[in-house]
C-alpha positions as CSV (number, residue, x, y, z in Angstrom):
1,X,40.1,20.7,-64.4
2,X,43.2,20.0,-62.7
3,X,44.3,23.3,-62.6
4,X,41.1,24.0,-60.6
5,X,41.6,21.4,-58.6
6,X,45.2,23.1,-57.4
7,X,43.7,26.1,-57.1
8,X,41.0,24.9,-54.5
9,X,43.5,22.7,-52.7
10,X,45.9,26.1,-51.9
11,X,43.0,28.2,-50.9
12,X,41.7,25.7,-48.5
13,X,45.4,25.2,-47.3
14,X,44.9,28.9,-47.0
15,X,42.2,28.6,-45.0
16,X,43.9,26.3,-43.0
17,X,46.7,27.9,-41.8
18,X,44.6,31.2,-41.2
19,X,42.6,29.2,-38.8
20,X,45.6,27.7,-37.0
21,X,47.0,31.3,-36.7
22,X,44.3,33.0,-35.6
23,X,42.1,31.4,-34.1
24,X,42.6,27.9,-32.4
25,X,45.8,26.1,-32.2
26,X,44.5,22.7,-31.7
27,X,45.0,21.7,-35.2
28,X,49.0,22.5,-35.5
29,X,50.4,20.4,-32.8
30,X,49.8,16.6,-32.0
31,X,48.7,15.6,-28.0
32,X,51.2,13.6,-26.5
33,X,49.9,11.7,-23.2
34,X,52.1,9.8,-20.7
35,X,51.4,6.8,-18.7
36,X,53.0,6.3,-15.5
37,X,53.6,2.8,-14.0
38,X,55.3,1.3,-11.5
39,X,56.0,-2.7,-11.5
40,X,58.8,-3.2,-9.0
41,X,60.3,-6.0,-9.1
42,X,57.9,-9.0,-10.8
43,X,56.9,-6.8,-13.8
44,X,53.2,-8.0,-13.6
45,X,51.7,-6.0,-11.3
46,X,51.6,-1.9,-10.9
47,X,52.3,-0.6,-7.6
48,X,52.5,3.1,-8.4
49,X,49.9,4.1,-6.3
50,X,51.6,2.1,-3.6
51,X,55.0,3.5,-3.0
52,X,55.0,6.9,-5.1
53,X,53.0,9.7,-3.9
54,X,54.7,12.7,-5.9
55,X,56.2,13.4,-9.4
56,X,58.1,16.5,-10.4
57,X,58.3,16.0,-14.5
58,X,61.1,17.6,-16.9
59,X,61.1,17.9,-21.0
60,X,64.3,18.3,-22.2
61,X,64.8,18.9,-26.5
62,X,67.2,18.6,-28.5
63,X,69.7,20.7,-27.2
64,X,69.4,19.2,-23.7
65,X,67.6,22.3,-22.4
66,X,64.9,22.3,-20.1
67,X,61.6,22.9,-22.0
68,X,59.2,22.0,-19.2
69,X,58.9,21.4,-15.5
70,X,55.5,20.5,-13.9
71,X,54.8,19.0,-10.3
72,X,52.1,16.3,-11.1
73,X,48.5,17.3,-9.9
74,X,46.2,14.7,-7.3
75,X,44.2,14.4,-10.1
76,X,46.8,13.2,-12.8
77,X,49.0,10.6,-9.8
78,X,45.5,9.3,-9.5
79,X,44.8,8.9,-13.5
80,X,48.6,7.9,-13.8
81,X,48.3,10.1,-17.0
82,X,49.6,13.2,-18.2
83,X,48.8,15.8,-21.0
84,X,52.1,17.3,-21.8
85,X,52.4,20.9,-23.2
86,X,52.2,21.3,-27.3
87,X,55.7,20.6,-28.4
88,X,57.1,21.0,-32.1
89,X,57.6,18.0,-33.7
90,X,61.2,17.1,-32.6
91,X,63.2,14.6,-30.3
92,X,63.1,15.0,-26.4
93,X,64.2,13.5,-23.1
94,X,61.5,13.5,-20.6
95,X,63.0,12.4,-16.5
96,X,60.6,12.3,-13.9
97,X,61.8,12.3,-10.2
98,X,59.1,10.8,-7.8
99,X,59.4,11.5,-3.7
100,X,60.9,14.0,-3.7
101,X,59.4,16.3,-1.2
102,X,62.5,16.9,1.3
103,X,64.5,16.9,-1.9
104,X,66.6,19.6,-4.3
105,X,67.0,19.2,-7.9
106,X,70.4,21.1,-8.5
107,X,71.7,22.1,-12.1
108,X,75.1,22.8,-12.4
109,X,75.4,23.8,-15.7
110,X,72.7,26.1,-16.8
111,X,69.8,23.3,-17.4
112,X,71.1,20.6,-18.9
113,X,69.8,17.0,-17.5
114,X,73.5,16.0,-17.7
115,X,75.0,17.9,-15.5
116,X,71.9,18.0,-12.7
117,X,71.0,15.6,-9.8
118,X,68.8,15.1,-7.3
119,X,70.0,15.5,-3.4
120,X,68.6,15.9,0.0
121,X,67.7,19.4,1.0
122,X,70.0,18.7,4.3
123,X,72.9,17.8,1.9
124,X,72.4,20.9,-0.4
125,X,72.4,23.2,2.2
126,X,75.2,21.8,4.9
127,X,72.9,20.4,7.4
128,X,73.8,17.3,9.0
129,X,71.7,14.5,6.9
130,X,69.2,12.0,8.7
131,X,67.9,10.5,5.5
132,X,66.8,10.6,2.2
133,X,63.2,10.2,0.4
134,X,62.2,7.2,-0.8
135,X,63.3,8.1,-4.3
136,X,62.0,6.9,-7.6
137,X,63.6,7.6,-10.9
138,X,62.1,7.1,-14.9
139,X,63.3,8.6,-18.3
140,X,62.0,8.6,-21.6
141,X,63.3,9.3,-25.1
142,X,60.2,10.8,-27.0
143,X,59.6,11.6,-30.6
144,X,56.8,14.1,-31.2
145,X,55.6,13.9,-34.9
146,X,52.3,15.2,-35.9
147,X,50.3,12.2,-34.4
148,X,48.7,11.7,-31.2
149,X,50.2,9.2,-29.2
150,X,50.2,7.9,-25.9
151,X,53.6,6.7,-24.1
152,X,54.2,4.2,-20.9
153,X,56.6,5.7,-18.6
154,X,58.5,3.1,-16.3
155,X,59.8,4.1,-13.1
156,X,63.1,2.6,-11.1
157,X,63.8,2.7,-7.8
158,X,66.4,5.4,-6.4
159,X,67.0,4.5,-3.0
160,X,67.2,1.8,-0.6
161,X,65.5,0.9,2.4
162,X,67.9,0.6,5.6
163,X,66.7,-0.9,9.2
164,X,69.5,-1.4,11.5
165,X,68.0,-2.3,15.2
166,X,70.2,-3.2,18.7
167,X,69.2,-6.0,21.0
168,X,70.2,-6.3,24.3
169,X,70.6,-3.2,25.1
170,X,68.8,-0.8,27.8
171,X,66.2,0.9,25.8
172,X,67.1,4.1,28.0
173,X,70.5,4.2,26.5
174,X,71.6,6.8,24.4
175,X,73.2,4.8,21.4
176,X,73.4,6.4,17.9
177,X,73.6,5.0,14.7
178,X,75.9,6.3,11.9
179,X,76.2,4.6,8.3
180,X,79.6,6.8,6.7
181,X,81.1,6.4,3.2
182,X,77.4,7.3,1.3
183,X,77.4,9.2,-1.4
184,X,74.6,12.1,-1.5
185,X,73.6,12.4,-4.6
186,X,71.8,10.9,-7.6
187,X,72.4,11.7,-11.8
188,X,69.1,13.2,-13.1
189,X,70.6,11.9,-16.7
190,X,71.2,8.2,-15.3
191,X,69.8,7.3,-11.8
192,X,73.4,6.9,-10.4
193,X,74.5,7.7,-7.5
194,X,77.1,9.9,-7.1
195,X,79.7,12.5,-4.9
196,X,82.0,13.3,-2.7
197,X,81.3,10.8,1.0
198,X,79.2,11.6,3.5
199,X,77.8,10.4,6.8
200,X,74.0,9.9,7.6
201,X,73.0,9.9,11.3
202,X,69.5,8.6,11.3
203,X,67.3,8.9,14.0
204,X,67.2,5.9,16.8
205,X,63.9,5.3,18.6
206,X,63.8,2.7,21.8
207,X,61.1,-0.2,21.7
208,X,60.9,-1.0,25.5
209,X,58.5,-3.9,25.0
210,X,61.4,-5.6,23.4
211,X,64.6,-4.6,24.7
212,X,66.0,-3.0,22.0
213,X,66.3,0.4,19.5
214,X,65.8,0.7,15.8
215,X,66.5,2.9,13.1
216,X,64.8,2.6,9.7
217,X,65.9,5.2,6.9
218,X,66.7,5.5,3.1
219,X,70.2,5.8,1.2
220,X,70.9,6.4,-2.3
221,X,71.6,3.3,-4.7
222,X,75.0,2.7,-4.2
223,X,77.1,0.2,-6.4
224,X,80.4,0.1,-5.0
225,X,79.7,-0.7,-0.9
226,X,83.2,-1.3,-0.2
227,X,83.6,2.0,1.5
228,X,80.3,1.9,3.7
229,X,80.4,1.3,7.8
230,X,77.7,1.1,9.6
231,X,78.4,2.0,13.4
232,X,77.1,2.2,16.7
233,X,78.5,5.1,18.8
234,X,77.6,6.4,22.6
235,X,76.1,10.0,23.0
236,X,80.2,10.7,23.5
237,X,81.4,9.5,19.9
238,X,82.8,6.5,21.3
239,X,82.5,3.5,19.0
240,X,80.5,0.5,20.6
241,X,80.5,-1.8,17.1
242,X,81.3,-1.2,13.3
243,X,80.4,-3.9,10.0
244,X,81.4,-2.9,6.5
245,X,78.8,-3.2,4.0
246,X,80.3,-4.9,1.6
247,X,81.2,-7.4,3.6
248,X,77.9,-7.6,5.5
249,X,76.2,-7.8,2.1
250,X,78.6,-11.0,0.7
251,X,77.8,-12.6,4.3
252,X,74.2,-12.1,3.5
253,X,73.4,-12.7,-0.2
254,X,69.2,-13.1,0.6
255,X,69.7,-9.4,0.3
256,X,69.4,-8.5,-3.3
257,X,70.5,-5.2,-4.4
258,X,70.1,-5.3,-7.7
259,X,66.1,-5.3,-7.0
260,X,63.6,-2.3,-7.2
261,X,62.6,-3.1,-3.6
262,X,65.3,-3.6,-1.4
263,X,65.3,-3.7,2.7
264,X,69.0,-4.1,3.8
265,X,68.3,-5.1,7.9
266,X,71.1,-5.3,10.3
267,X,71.3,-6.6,13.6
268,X,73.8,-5.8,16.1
269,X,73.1,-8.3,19.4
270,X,74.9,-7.7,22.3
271,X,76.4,-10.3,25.2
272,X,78.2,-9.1,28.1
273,X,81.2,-9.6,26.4
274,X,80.9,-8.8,22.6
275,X,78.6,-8.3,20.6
276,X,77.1,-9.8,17.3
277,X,76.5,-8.7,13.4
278,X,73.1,-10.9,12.0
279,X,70.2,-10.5,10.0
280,X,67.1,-9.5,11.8
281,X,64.6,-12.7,13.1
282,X,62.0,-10.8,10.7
283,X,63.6,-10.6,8.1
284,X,64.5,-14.6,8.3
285,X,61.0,-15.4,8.6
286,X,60.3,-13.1,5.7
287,X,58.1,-10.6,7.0
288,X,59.2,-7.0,6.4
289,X,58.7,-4.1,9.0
290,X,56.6,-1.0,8.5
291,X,58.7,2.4,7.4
C-alpha cells in the first residue's frame, strides 16, 4: 500500500511540474505586492498622495544587479500598491526614487545600486542648475520564498525646501540669488548626498504688493552645512550680502533638519545702511508659504 501510495504521489508531482512547464506559470512563483507609504514626520498619518506624484522602482538580487526597473503607473500611485515581476526565491534590494521627473539616475559601475545616484538633469549634463525635484527616497531588503506576501515600503525625504526672500528692496531691481558649496548628488544605495561642490542660482521673482523678491527652490540633504553661502549678487556679480549656513542654522535652531519636512526660510532686510539676516515674519507665526 505504501508503495502505491509513492507511486501516486510522483506521478501527480509529474503532473505538476508538466503543468507549470507548459502551460501556466502561476503555480511556480509566489506574488509579492508592495505598499507604499509616506508618514513624514509624525508617523501617524500617510501623506503619499500629498507630496509624491511619481515613483521610478528598482530590484536589485543578490549580486547587486539590476533585475527590474518600472515607472509606477496612475493606477498603482493611486492604489499605493505594486505587483512586482515573478522573482526566484532569493534575497533582494528594492530602492524607489519618487519626483524625479527633471532627474537622472546615473550608474557608474555597470548597475550596481552602490555605485549609482540620483542628480538633476542640469547637473548631469553641465547646465547651470536652478534647482532640484522635490526628492523622495525608500529601500527595502526583500526575501522572496514561495509564499505570497505583501510588504510596506517607507519613503524618506531627499531634499529640502529653501525660500530665501529680500525686503526693502525695489521690486524692479535685478538682484540674484546664489546658494554655493551644495553638493549635486544623492546615493541610490543610502539617501546621502554626495560630490564634488556646486552652485545653484535659483530663479528670483518680484512681489510688488510687498516690496520685496523671493526665491523658493529645493537642495539635496546636506549634513555637513559648514561650507554653504547663501548670497545676494547684482546682475553684475557684485556681492550685495552673504550668511553661511551653518551658522544661520545654529542662530536659528526652530529649523529642524533632521525632519522629513523641512522649509529652511531666510530673510535678508535691507536699511540704508546695511542690511539684515532673519527668519521670515511667516515663518515666526508658523505659517508656511506655497512652493
Amino acid at each position: 500500500m505504501k508503495f502505491n501510495i509513492y507511486i501516486l504521489s510522483l506521478a501527480m508531482l509529474s503532473m505538476a511540474l508538466l503543468s507549470c512547464i507548459r502551460e501556466d506559470l502561476s503555480e511556480c512563483f509566489s506574488t509579492n505586492k508592495l505598499q507604499l507609504v509616506y508618514t513624514g514626520d509624525d508617523k501617524s498619518t500617510d501623506i503619499f498622495q500629498q507630496k509624491i506624484g511619481g515613483v521610478e522602482l528598482f530590484i536589485f538580487d543578490a549580486a547587486v544587479e539590476c533585475v527590474y526597473n518600472h515607472v509606477l503607473t496612475v493606477e498603482e500611485l493611486s492604489q499605493q500598491e505594486v505587483t512586482l515581476p515573478r522573482l526566484a526565491v532569493g534575497e533582494y534590494r528594492i530602492i524607489g526614487v519618487a519626483n524625479g521627473s527633471n532627474s537622472d539616475i546615473v550608474a557608474t559601475a555597470g548597475k550596481d545600486y552602490q555605485a549609482m545616484y540620483f542628480a538633476d538633469k542640469s547637473y548631469t549634463s553641465g547646465a547651470t542648475t536652478l534647482t532640484n525635484d522635490p526628492l523622495y527616497w525608500a529601500s527595502l531588503d526583500l526575501v522572496v520564498t514561495s509564499d505570497d506576501r505583501t510588504e510596506v515600503v517607507e519613503f524618506a525625504s531627499s531634499h529640502y525646501d529653501v525660500y530665501v526672500e529680500v525686503v526693502g528692496v525695489d521690486p524692479s531691481s535685478d538682484i540674484r540669488v546664489e546658494m554655493s558649496g551644495l553638493m549635486p548628488c544623492t546615493s541610490l544605495d543610502t539617501n546621502e548626498a554626495f560630490g564634488d561642490a556646486v552652485t545653484y542660482y535659483p530663479e528670483v521673482v518680484s512681489v510688488a504688493a510687498e516690496s520685496k523678491k523671493t526665491s523658493t527652490f529645493n537642495i539635496m540633504r546636506h549634513t555637513d552645512h559648514t561650507a554653504v553661502d547663501v548670497k545676494l549678487t547684482t546682475a553684475s556679480g557684485a556681492e550685495l550680502a552673504k550668511v553661511n549656513l551653518a551658522d544661520f542654522l545654529t542662530q536659528n535652531p526652530s529649523i529642524d533638519c533632521s525632519k522629513n519636512e523641512v522649509t529652511i526660510p531666510i530673510s535678508f532686510s535691507f536699511t540704508l545702511s546695511d542690511f539684515e539676516v532673519s527668519l521670515p515674519e511667516w515663518y515666526i507665526q508658523d505659517t508656511k508659504p506655497e512652493f
